[in-house]
Backbone as CSV, one residue per row, in Angstrom:
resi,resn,N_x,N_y,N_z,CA_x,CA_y,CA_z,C_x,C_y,C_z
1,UNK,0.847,-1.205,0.000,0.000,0.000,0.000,0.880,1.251,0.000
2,UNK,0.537,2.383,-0.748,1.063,3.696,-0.873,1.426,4.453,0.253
3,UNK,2.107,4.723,0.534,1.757,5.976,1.725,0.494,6.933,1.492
4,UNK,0.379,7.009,0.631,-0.462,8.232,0.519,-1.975,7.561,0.253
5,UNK,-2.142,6.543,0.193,-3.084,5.524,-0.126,-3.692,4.944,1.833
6,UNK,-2.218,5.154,2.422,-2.409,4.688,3.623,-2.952,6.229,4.556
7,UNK,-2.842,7.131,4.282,-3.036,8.374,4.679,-4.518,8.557,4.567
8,UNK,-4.748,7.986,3.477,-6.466,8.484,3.011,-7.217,7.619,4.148
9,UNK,-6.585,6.182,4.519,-7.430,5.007,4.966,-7.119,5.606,6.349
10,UNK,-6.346,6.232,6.624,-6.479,6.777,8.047,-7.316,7.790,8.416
11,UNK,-7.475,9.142,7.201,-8.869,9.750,7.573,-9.954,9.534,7.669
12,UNK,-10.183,8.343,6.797,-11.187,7.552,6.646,-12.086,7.066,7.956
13,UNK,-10.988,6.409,8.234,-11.221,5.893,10.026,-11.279,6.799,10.941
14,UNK,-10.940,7.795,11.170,-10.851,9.059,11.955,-12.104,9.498,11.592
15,UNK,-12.623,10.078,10.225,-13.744,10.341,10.187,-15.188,9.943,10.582
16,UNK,-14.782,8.420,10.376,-16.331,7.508,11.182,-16.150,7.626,12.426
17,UNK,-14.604,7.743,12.941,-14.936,7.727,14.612,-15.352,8.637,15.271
18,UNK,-15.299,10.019,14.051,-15.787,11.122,14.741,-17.088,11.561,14.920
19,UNK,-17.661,11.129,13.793,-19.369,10.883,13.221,-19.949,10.338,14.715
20,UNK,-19.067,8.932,14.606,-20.071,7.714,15.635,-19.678,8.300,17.550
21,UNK,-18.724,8.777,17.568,-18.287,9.527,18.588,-19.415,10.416,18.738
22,UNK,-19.627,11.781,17.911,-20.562,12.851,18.156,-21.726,12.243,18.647
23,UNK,-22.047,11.166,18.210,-23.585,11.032,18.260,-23.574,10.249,19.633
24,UNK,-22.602,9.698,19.651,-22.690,8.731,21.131,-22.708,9.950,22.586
25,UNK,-21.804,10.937,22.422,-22.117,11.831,23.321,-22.892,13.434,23.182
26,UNK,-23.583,12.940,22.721,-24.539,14.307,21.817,-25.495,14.275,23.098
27,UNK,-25.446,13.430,24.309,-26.551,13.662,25.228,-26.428,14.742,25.980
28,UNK,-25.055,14.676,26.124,-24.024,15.684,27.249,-24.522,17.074,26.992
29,UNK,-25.225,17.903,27.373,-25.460,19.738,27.261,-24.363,20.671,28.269
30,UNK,-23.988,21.537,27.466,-23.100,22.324,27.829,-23.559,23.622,27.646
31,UNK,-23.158,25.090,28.775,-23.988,26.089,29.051,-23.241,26.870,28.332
32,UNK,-23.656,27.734,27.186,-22.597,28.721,26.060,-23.122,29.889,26.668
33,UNK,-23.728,30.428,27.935,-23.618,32.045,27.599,-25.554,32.199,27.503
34,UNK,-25.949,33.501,27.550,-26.924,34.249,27.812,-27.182,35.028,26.424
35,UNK,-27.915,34.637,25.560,-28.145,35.338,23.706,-29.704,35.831,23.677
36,UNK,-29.332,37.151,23.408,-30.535,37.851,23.377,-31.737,37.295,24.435
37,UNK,-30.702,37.801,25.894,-32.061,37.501,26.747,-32.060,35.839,26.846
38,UNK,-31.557,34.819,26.590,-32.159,33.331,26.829,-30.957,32.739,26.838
39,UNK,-30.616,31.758,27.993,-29.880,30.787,28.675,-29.412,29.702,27.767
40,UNK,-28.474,29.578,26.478,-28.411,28.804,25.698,-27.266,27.382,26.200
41,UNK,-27.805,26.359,25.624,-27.321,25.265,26.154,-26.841,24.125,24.742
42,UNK,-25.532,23.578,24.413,-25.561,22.877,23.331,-25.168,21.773,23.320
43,UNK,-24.844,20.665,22.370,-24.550,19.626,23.026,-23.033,19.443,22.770
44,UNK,-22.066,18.818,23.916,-21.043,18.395,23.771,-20.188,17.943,22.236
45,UNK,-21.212,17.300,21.333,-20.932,16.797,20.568,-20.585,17.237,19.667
46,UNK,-20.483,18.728,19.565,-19.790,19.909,18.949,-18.506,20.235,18.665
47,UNK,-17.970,19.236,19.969,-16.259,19.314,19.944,-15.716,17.992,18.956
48,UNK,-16.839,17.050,18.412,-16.219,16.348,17.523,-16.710,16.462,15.971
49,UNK,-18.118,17.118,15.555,-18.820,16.969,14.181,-17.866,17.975,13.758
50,UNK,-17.331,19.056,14.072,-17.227,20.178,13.119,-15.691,19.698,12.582
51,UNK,-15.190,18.936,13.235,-13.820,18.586,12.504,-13.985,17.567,11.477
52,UNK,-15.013,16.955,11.416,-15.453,15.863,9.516,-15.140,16.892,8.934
53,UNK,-15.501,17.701,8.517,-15.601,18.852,7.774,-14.463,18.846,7.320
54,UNK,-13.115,19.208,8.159,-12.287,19.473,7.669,-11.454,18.361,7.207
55,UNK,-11.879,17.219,7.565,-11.063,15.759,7.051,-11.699,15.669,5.822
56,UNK,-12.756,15.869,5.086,-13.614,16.053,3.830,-12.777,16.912,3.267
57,UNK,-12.689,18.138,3.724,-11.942,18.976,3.313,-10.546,18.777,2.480
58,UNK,-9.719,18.239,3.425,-8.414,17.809,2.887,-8.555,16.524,2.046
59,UNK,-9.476,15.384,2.239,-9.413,14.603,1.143,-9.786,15.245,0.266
60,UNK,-10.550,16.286,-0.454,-11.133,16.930,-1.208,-9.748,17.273,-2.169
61,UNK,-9.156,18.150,-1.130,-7.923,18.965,-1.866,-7.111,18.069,-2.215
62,UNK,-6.532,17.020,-1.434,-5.927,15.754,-2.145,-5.925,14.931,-2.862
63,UNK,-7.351,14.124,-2.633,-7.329,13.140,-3.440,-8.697,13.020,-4.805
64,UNK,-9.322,14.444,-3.880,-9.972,14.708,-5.153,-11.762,14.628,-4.578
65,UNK,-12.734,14.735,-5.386,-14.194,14.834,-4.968,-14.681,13.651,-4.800
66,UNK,-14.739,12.497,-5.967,-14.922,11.059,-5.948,-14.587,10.422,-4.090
67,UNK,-13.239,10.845,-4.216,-12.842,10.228,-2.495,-13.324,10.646,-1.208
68,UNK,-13.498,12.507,-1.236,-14.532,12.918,-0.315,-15.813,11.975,0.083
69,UNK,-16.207,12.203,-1.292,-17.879,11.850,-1.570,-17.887,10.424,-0.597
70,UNK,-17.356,9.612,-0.912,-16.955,8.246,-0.664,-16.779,8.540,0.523
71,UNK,-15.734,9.102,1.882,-15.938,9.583,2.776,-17.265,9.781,3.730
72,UNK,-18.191,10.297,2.947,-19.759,11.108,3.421,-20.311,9.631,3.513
73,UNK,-20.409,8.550,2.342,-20.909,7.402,2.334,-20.525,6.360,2.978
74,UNK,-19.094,6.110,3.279,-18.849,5.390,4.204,-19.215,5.580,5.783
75,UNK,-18.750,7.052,6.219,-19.493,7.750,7.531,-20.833,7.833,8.002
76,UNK,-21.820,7.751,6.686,-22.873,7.645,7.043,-23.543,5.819,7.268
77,UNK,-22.737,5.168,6.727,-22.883,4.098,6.772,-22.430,3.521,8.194
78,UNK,-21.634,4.147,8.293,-20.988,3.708,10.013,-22.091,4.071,11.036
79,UNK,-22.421,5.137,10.626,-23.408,5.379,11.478,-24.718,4.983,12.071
80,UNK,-25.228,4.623,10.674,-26.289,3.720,10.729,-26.235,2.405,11.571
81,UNK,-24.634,1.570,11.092,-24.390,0.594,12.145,-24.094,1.000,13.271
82,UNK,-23.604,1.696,13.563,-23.396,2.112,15.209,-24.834,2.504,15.849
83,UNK,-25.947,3.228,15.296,-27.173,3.373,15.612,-27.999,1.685,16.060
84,UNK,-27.906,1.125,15.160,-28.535,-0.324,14.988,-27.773,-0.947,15.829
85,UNK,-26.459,-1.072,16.404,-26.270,-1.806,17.025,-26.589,-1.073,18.631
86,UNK,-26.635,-0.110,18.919,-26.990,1.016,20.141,-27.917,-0.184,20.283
87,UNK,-29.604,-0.090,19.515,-31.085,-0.065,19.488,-30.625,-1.807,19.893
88,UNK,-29.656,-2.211,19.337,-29.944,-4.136,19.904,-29.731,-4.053,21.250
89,UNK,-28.694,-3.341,21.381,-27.982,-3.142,22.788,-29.139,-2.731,23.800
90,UNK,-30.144,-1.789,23.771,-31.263,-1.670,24.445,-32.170,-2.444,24.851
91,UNK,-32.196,-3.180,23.608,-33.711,-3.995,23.577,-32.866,-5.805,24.395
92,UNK,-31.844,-5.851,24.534,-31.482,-7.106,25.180,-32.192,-6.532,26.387
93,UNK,-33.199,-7.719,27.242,-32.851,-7.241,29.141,-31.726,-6.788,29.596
94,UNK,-31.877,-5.964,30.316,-30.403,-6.059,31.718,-31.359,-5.809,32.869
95,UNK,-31.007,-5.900,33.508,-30.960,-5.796,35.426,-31.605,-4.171,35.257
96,UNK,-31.756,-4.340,36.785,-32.329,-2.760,36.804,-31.237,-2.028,37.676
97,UNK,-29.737,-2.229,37.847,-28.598,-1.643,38.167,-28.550,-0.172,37.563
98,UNK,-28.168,0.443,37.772,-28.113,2.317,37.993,-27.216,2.063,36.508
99,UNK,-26.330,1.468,36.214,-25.467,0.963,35.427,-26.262,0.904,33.981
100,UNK,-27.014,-0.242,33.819,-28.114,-0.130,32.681,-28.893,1.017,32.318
101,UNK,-29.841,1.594,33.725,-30.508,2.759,33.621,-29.892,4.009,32.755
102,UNK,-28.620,4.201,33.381,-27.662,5.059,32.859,-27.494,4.831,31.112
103,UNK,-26.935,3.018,31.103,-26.658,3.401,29.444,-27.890,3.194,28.910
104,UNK,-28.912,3.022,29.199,-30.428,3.609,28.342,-31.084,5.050,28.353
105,UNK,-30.606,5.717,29.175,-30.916,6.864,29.227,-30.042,7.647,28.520
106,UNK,-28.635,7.499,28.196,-27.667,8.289,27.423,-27.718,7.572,26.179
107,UNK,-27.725,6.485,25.734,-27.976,6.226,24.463,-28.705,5.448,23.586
108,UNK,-30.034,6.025,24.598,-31.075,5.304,24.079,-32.353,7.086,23.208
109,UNK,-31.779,6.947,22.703,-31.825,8.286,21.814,-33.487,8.026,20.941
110,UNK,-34.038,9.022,21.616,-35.910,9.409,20.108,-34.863,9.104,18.866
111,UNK,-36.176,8.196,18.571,-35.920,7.574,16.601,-36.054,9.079,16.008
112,UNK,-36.643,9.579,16.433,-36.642,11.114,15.826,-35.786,11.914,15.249
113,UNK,-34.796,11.918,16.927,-33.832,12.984,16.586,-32.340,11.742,15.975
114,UNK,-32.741,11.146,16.356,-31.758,10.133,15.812,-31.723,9.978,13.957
115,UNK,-33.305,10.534,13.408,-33.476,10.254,12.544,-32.739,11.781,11.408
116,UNK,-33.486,12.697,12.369,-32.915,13.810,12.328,-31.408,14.316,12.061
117,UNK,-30.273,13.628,12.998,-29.185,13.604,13.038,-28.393,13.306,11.602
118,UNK,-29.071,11.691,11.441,-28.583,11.692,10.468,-28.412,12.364,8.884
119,UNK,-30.264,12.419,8.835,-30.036,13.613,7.561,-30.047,14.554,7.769
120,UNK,-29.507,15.170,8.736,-28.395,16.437,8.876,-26.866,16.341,8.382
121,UNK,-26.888,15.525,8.950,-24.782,14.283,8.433,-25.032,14.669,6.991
122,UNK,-25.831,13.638,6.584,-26.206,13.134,5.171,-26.205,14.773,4.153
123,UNK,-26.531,15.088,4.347,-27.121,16.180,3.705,-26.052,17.777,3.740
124,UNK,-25.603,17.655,4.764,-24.594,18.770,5.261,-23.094,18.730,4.317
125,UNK,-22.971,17.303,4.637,-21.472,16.808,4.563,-21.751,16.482,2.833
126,UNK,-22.829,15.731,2.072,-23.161,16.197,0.759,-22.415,17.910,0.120
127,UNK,-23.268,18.696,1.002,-23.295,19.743,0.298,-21.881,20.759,0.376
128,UNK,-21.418,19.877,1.454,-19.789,20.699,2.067,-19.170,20.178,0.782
129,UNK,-19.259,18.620,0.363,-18.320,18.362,-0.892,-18.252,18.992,-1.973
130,UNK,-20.014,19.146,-2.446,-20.405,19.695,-4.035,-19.703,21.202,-3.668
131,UNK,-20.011,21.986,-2.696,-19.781,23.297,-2.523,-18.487,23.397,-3.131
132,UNK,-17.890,22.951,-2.431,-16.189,22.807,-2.281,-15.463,22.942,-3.130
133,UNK,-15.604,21.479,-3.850,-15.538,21.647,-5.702,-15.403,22.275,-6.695
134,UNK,-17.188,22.697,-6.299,-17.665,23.624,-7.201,-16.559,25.027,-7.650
135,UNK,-16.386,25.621,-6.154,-15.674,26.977,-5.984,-14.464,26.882,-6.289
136,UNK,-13.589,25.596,-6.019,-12.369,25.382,-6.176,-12.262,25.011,-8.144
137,UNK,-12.608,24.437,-8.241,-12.603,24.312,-10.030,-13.057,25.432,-10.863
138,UNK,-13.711,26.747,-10.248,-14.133,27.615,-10.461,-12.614,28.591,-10.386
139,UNK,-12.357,28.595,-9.513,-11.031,29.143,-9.080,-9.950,28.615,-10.205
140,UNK,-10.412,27.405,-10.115,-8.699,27.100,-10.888,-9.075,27.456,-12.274
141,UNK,-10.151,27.183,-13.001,-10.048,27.716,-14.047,-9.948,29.238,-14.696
142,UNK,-10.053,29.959,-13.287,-9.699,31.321,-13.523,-8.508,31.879,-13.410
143,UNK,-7.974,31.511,-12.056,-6.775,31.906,-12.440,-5.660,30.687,-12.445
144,UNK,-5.648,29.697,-12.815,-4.866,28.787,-13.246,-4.352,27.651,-12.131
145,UNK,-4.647,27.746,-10.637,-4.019,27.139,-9.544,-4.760,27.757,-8.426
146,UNK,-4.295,26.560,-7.188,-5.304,27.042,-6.664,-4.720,28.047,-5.548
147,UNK,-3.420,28.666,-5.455,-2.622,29.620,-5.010,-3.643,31.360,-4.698
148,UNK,-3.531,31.136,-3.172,-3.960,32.364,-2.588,-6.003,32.380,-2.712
149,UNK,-6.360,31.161,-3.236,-7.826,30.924,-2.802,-7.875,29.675,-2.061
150,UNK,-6.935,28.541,-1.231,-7.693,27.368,-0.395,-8.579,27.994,0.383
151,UNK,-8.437,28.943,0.756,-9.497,29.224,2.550,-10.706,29.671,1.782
152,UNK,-10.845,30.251,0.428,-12.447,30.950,0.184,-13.335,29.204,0.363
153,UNK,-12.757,28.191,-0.661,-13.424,27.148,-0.470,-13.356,26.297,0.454
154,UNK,-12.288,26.336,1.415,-12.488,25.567,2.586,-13.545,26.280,3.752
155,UNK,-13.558,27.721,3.711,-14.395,27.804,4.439,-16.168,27.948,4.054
156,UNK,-16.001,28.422,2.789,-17.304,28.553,2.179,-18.007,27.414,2.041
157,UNK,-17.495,26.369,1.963,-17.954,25.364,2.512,-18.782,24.614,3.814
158,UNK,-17.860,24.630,3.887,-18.024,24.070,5.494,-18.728,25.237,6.510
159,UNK,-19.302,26.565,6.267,-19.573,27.608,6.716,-21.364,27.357,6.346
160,UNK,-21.193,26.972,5.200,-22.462,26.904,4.738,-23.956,25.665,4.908
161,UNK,-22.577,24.133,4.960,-22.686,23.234,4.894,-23.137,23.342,6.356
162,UNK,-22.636,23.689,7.679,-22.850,23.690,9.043,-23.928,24.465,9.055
163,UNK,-24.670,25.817,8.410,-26.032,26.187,8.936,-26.920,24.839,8.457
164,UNK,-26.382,24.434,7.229,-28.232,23.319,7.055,-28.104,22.395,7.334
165,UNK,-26.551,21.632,8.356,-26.711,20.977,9.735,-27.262,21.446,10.860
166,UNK,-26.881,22.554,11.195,-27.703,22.849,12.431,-29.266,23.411,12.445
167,UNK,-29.620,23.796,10.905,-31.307,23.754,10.682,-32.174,22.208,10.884
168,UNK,-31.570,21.669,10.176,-32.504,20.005,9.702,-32.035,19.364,11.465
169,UNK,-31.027,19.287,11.881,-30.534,18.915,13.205,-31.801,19.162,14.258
170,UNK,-32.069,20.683,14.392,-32.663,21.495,14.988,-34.132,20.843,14.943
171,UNK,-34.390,20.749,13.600,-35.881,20.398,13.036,-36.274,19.599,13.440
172,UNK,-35.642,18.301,13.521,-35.556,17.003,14.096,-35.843,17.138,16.039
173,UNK,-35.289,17.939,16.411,-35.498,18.480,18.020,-36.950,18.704,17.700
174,UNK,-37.402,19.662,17.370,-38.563,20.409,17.247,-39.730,19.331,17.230
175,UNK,-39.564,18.811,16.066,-40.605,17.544,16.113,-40.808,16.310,17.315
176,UNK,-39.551,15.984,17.442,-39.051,15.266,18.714,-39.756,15.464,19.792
177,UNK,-39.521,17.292,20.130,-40.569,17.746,21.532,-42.053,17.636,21.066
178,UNK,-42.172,17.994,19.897,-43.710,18.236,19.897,-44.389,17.252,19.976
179,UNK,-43.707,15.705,19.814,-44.580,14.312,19.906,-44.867,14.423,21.395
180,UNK,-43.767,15.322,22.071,-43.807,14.985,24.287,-44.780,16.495,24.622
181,UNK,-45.379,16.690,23.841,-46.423,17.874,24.342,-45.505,19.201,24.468
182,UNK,-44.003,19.206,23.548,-43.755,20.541,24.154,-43.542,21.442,22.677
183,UNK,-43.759,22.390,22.780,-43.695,23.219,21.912,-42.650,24.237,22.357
184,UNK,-41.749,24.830,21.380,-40.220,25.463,21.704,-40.543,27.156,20.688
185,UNK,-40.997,28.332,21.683,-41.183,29.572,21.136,-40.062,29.760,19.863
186,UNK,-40.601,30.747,18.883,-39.933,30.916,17.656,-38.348,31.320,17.920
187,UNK,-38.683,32.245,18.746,-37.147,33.139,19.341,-35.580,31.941,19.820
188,UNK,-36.633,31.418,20.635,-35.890,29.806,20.968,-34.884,29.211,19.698
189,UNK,-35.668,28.878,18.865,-35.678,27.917,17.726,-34.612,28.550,17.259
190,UNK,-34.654,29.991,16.809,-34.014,31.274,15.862,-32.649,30.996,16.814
191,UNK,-32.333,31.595,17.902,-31.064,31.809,19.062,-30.549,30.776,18.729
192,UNK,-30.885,29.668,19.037,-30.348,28.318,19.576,-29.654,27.735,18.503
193,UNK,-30.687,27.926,16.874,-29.967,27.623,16.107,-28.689,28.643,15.424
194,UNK,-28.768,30.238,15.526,-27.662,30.620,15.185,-26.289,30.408,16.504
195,UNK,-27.023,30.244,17.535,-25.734,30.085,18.424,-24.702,28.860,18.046
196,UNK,-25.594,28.158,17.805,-24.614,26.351,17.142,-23.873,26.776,16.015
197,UNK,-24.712,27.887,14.797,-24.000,27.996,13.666,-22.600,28.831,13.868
198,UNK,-22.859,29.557,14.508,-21.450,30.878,15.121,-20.449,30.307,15.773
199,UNK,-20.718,29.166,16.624,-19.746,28.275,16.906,-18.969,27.346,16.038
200,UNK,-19.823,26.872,15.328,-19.091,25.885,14.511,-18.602,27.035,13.316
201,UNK,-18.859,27.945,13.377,-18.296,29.061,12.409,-16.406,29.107,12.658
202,UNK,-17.093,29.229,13.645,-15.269,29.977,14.566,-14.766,28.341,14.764
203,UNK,-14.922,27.991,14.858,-14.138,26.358,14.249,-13.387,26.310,12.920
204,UNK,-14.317,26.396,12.599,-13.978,26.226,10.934,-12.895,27.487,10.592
205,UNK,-13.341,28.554,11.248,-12.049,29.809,10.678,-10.663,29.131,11.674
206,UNK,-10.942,28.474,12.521,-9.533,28.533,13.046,-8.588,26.978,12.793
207,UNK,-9.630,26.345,12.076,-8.992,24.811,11.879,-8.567,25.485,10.286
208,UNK,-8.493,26.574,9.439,-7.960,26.827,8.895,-6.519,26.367,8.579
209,UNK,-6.038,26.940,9.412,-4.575,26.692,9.345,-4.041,25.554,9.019
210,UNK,-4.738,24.662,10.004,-4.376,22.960,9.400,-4.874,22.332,8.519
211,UNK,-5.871,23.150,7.793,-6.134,22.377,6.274,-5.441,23.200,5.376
212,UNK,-4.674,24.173,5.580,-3.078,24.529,4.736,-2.179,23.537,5.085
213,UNK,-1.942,23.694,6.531,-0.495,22.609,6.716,-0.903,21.467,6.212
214,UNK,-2.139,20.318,5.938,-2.251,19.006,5.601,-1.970,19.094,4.350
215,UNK,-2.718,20.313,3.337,-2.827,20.070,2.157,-1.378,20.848,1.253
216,UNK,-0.514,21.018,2.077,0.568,22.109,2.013,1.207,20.972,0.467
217,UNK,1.397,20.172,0.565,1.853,19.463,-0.409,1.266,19.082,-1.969
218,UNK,-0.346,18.988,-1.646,-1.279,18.766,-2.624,-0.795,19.287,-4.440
219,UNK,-1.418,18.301,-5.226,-0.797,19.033,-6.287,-2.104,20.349,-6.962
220,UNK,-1.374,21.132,-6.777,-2.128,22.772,-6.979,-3.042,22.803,-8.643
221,UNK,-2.669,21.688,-9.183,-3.642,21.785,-10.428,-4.296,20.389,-10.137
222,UNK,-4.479,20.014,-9.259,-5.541,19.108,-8.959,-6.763,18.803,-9.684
């Protein structure tokens, strides 16, 4: 195997673990601060989705769109098995030990938002690739290489790709409560979801740097 063949199969794996990671601790809420008046709260799992992005990213610039893409499909595929095997894991008996209680209550996740989650993944990480592409082949055919534009398409991407994750994400909540009798005011909905997007914003501007240093080598007429 290539080195560089072995490089890809390592983001590869990094990427599903990060997918199946997020979702496993997506129960965890963490307190961001006071936005327009309301107590916003997000989930942990923030510190692992927004970096796919940038592993998409650099396979993108490396090895090209085909391999991204492939990326999105394998990750989402992981996911699905890691979901399905969660739901067996539930439905066996266990004991009524604090132990069980615990792992049914943290990852025993609404088919909802679970459902939700995913075509948020699905759909986000889609559109981070086509975006990507798009702008970068746009670029190169203008001015010949892709010298002094990586960051318009690494971030325009992934900038864009993260609001209609955290919309469809969101949506999936929304419905979720409304099956449990609760209904979530408009203002709510509006805050909560730009607070997730502004975060994973400032991610993405600052993981910058290391999708120069990864792709520092890439060949520039890609």
């Amino acid at each position: 195997m290539k080195k560089n063949d072995r490089n890809l199969h390592i983001l590869y794996m990094i990427f599903a673990a990060l997918l199946v990671c997020a979702n496993c601790i997506a129960a965890k809420q963490i307190p961001v601060g006071t936005w327009f008046g309301l107590s916003i709260s997000i989930t942990v799992g923030i510190i692992c989705y927004p970096f796919t992005f940038l592993i998409t990213d650099i396979i993108g610039e490396i090895w090209g769109k085909k391999e991204a893409q492939r990326a999105v499909i394998g990750g989402f595929i992981g996911q699905i098995i890691a979901v399905l095997l969660i739901v067996l894991a539930n439905l066996i008996p266990g004991n009524d030990s604090q132990t069980t209680l615990s792992f049914n209550s943290i990852l025993g996740s609404n088919w909802i938002l679970t459902i939700g989650s995913l075509t948020a993944c699905l759909l986000s990480q889609t559109w981070d690739v086509w975006v990507f592409h798009k702008i970068r082949n746009k670029y190169i055919k203008k001015h010949g290489s892709t010298k002094g534009g990586k960051w318009i398409w690494n971030n325009a991407s992934t900038i864009t790709s993260q609001l209609i994750d955290s919309i469809v994400f969101y949506i999936g909540l929304i419905i979720m409560l409304r099956t449990q009798g609760i209904i979530l005011p408009f203002n709510v909905i509006v805050t909560t979801i730009f607070v997730y997007w502004l975060i994973k914003i400032i991610i993405a501007l600052l993981d910058t740097p290391f999708f120069y240093f990864f792709t520092r080598k890439a060949d520039k007429k890609q």
